[in-house]
C-alpha positions in Angstrom: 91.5 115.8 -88.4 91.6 112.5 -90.1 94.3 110.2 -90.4 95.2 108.0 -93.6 98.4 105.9 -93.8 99.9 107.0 -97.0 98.9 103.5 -98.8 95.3 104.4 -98.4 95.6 108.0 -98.6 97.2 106.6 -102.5 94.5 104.2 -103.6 91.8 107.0 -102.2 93.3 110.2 -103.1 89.7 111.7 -104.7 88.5 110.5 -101.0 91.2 112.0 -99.1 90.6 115.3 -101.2 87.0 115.4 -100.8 87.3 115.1 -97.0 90.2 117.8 -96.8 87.4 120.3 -99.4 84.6 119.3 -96.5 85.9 118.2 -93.3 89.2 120.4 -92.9 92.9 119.3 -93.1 93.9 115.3 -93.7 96.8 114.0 -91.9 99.4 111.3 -93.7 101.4 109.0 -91.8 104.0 106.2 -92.8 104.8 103.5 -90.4 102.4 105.5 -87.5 104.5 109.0 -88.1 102.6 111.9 -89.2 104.7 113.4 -92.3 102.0 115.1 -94.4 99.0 117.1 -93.6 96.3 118.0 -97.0 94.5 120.9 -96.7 92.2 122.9 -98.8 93.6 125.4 -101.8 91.2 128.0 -99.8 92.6 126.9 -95.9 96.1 127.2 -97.8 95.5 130.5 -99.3 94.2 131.6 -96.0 97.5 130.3 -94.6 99.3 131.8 -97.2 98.2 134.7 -97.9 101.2 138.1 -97.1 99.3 140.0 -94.1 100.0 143.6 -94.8 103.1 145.9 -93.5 102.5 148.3 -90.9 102.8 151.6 -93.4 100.5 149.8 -95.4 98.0 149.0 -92.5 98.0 153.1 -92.1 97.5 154.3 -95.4 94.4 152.2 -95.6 93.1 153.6 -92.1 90.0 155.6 -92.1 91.8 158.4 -90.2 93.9 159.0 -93.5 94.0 162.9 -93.8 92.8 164.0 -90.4 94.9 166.7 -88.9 96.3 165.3 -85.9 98.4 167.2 -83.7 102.1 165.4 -83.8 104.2 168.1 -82.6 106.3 167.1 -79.0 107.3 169.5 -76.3 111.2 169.9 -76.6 112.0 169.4 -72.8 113.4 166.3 -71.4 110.1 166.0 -69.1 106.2 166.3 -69.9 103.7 166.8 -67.3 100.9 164.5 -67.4 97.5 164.8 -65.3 96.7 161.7 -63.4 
């Protein structure tokens, strides 16, 4: 990650743009303390972007439909083979 103190980062913004589009994300500091990072719109959207719910995660599963055997045996213990 680069580093541009935030007068620089002002007079060369289209620079500081261009790197974040090619290089990855542009840190911003003022008096030698980061304050600002400048990343991409895609990297943001990527950041961004709502990962989806668990119900939703299901309904898009490609077991959808399958008849899958759900019932439970009503006793307080279950025998299991080991």
């Amino acid at each position: 990650m680069s580093t541009w103190q935030l007068q620089d980062a002002k007079g060369k913004f289209s620079e500081v743009v261009k790197r974040a589009l090619s290089e990855g994300p542009q840190e911003i500091t003022v008096r030698g303390e980061s304050v600002a990072v400048l990343i991409s719109r895609t990297e943001y959207l990527r950041l961004a972007h709502p990962k989806i719910g668990f119900v939703e995660f299901m309904r898009q599963s490609p077991l959808v439909g399958l008849d899958l055997e759900t019932e439970r045996q009503p006793g307080l213990t279950r025998e299991t083979e080991l």
